[in-house]
C-alpha positions as CSV (number, residue, x, y, z in Angstrom):
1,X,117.0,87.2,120.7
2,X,114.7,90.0,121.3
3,X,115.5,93.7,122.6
4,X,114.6,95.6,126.4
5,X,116.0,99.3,124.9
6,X,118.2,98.6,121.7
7,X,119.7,96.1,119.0
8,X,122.9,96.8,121.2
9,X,121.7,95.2,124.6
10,X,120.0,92.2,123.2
11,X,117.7,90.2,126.3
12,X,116.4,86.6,125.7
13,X,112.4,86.2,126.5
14,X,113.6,84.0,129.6
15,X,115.5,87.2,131.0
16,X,112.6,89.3,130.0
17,X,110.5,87.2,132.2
18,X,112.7,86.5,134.9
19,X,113.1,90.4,135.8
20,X,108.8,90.5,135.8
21,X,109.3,92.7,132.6
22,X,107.3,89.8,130.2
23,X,104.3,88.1,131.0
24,X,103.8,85.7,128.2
25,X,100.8,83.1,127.7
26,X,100.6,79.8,126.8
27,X,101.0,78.7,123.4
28,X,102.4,82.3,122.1
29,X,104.4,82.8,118.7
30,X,107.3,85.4,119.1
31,X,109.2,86.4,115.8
32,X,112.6,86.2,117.1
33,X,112.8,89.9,115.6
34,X,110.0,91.3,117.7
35,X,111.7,94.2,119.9
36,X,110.2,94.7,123.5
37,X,110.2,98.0,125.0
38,X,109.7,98.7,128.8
39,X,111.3,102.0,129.4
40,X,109.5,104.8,127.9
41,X,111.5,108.3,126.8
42,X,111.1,109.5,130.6
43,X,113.1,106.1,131.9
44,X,109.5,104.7,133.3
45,X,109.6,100.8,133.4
46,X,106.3,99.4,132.6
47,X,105.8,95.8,132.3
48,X,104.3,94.0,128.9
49,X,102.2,91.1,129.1
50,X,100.7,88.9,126.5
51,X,97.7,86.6,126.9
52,X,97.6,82.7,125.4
53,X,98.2,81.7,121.9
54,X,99.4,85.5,121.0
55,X,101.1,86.1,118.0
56,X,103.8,88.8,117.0
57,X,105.1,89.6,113.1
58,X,108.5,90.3,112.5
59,X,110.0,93.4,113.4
60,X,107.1,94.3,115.5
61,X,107.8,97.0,118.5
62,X,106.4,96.3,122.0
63,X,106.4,98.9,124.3
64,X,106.1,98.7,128.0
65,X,102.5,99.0,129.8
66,X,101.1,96.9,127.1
67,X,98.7,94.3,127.4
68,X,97.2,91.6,124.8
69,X,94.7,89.5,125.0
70,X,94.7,86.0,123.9
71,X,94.0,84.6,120.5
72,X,95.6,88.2,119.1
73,X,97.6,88.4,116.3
74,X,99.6,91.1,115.7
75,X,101.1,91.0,112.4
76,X,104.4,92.2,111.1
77,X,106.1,95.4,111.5
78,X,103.6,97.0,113.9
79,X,103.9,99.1,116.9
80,X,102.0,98.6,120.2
81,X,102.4,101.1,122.9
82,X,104.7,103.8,121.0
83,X,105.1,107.2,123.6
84,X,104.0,109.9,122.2
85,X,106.7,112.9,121.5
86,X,106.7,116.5,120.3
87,X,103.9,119.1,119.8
88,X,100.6,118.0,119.1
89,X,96.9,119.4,119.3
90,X,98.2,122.3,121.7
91,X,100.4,120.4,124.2
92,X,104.1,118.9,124.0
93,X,104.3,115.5,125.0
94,X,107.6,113.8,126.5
95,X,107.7,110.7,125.6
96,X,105.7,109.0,128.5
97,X,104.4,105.6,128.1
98,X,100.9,104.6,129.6
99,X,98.7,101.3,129.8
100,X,97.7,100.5,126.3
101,X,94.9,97.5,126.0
102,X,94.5,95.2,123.1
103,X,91.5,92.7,123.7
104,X,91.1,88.9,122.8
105,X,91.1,88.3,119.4
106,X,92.0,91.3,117.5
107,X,93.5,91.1,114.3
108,X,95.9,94.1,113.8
109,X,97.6,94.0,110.8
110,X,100.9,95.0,109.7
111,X,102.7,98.3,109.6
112,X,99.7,99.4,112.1
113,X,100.7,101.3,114.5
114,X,99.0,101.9,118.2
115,X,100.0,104.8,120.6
116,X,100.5,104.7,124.1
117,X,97.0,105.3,126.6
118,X,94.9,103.4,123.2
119,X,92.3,100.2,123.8
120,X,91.1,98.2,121.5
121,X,88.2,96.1,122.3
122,X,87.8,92.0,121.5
123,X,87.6,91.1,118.0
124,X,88.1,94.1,116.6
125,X,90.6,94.4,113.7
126,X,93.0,97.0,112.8
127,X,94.0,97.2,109.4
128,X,97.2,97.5,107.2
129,X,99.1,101.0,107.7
130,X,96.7,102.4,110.3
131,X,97.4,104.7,112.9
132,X,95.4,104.9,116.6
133,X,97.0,107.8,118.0
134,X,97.3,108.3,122.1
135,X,94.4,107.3,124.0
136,X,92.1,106.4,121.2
137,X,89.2,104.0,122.1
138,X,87.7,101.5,119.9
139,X,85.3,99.2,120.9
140,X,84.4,95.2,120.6
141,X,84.0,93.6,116.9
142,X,84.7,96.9,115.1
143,X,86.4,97.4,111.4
144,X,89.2,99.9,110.7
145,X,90.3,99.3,107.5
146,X,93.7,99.9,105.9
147,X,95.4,103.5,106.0
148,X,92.7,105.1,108.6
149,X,94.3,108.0,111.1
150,X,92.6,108.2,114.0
151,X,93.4,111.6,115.7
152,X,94.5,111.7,119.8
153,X,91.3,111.0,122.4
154,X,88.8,109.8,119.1
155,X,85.9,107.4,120.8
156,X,84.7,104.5,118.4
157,X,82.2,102.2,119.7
158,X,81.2,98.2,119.1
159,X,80.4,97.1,115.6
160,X,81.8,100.3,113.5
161,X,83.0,100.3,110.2
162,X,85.0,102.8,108.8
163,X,86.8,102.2,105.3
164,X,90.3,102.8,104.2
165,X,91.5,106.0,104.0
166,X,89.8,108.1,105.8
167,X,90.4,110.5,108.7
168,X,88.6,111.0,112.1
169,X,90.3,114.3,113.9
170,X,91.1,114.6,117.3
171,X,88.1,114.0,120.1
172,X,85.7,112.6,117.8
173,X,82.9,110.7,118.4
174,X,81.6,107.5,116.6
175,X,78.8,105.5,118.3
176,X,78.1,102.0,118.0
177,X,77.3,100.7,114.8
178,X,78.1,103.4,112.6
179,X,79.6,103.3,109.1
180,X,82.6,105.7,107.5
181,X,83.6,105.7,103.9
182,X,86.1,105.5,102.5
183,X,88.3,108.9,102.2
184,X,85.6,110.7,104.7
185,X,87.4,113.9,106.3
186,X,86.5,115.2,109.6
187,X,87.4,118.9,111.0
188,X,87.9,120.5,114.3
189,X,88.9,123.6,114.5
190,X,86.4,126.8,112.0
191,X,89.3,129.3,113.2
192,X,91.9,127.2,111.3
193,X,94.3,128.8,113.7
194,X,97.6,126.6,114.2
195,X,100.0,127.4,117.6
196,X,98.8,130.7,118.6
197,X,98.2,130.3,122.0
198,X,96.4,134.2,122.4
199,X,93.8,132.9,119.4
200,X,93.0,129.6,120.1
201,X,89.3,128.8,120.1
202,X,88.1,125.5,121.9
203,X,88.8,122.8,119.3
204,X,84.5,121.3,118.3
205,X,84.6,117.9,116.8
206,X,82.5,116.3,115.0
207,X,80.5,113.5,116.0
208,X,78.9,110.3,114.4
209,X,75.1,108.8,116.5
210,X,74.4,105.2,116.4
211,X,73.6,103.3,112.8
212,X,74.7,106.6,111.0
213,X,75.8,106.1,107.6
214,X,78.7,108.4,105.6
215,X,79.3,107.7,101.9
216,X,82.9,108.1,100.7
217,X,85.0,111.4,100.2
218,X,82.5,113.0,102.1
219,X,84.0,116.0,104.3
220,X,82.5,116.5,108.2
221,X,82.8,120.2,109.5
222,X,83.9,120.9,113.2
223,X,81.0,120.7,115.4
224,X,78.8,118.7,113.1
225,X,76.4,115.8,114.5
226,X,75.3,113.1,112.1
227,X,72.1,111.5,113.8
228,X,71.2,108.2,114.6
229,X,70.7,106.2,111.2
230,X,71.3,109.3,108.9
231,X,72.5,108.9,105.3
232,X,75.0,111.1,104.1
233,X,75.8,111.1,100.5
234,X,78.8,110.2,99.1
235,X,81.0,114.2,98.5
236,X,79.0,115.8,100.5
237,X,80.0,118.8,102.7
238,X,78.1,118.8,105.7
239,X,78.0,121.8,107.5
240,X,75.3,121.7,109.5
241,X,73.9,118.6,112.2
242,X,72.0,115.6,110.7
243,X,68.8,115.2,112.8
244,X,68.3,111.2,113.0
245,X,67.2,109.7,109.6
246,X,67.6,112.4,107.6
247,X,69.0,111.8,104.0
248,X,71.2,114.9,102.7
249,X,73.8,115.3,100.1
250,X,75.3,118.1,98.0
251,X,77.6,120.9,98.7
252,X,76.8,122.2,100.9
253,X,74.7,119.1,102.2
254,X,71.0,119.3,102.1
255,X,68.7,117.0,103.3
256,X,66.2,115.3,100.2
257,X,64.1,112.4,102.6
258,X,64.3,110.0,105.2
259,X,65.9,106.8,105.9
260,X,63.4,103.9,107.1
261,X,63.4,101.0,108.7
């Protein structure tokens, strides 16, 4: 059996499809506890569709306006699509779902979960524990390892790598190519002002060029720019932009030579 709203009003995937609610692909593999979701918080009915040869773990959540691409595997106890709810990042969201892309061949591992408005591009994977908050992009054949948050509107291109653990803040940039530590930390805000609508300063992420390079437990301050192929060492604090190929390191960070080629 599998679930429109709760465990309560159980649905079969042949009454999922016959009221255009599920779109499923040849050759898929449903775990008969996978729970589908087309009503967001707001009562909007969005449809879910899966591509051929897709593949959902047990206990996996589904939420409506989502759309897989085939050869995806989406392993167990993941959630695709979730609404966001609450305060967050100076604005209450109520529960409204949106169209939520994952591409051919993505891997995204269990306990990952995916918010509503996110894409994921083909043949990237996702990895155990991770979070993709709401409309987070990632590109094609990326790598996000296990236990990453990735903060609301983040951008992460084709071919990344960023390593378990580490954190990317809202809005922030990572170009194609790049690679992120493990345990890197990224801030936004110098005021460090929470909910205080009269002090609020515009929120400055950091961003990461192409090819850049940030060694584990390093932390990035708001409004930083690594360059294209820069090295950052691993514990740095970098509080000031990286011009392209620089090498720096320390706390604060200070650049000792060049990268090249």
């Amino acid at each position: 059996m599998m679930h429109l709203s709760t465990p309560d009003v159980p649905i079969t995937v042949t009454d999922l499809i016959r009221a255009g609610l599920l779109e499923l692909g040849d050759g898929c593999q449903i775990h008969p506890s996978a729970v589908f979701l087309p009503a967001d918080m707001l009562g909007t009915i969005r449809p879910i569709a899966l591509g051929d040869r897709v593949a959902v773990g047990a206990f996996t959540v589904v939420h409506g306006g989502t759309s897989i691409g085939r050869d995806t595997r989406i392993g167990h106890r993941a959630t695709v699509g979730e609404p966001e709810y609450g305060y967050a990042v100076r604005r209450v969201y109520q529960g409204a779902g949106a169209p939520t892309t994952i591409g051919s061949g993505v891997v995204l591992r269990a306990g990952a979960t995916v918010y509503a408005g996110a894409s994921v591009g083909d043949d990237t994977t996702i990895g155990h524990n991770t979070l993709l908050r709401t409309n987070v992009k990632v590109g094609s054949a990326s790598q996000l390892a296990a236990n990453l948050t990735v903060e609301r509107g983040c951008a992460i291109g084709d071919g990344v790598r960023c390593s378990p653990g580490s954190h990317l803040t809202a809005d922030t940039v990572v170009k194609d190519r790049a690679f992120i530590g493990a345990g890197v930390r990224t801030i936004n805000d110098k005021e460090l002002i929470w909910r205080d609508p009269d002090n609020e300063q515009p929120l400055l992420p950091p961003s990461f060029a192409y090819g850049c390079k940030v060694g584990s437990g390093a932390v990035i301050l708001a409004g930083v720019n690594v360059g294209e192929h820069a090295l950052v060492g691993a514990g740095s604090v970098v509080t000031k932009d990286v011009r392209s190929r620089a090498i720096v390191y320390g706390v604060p960070a200070t650049q000792h030579g060049e990268v090249t080629l």
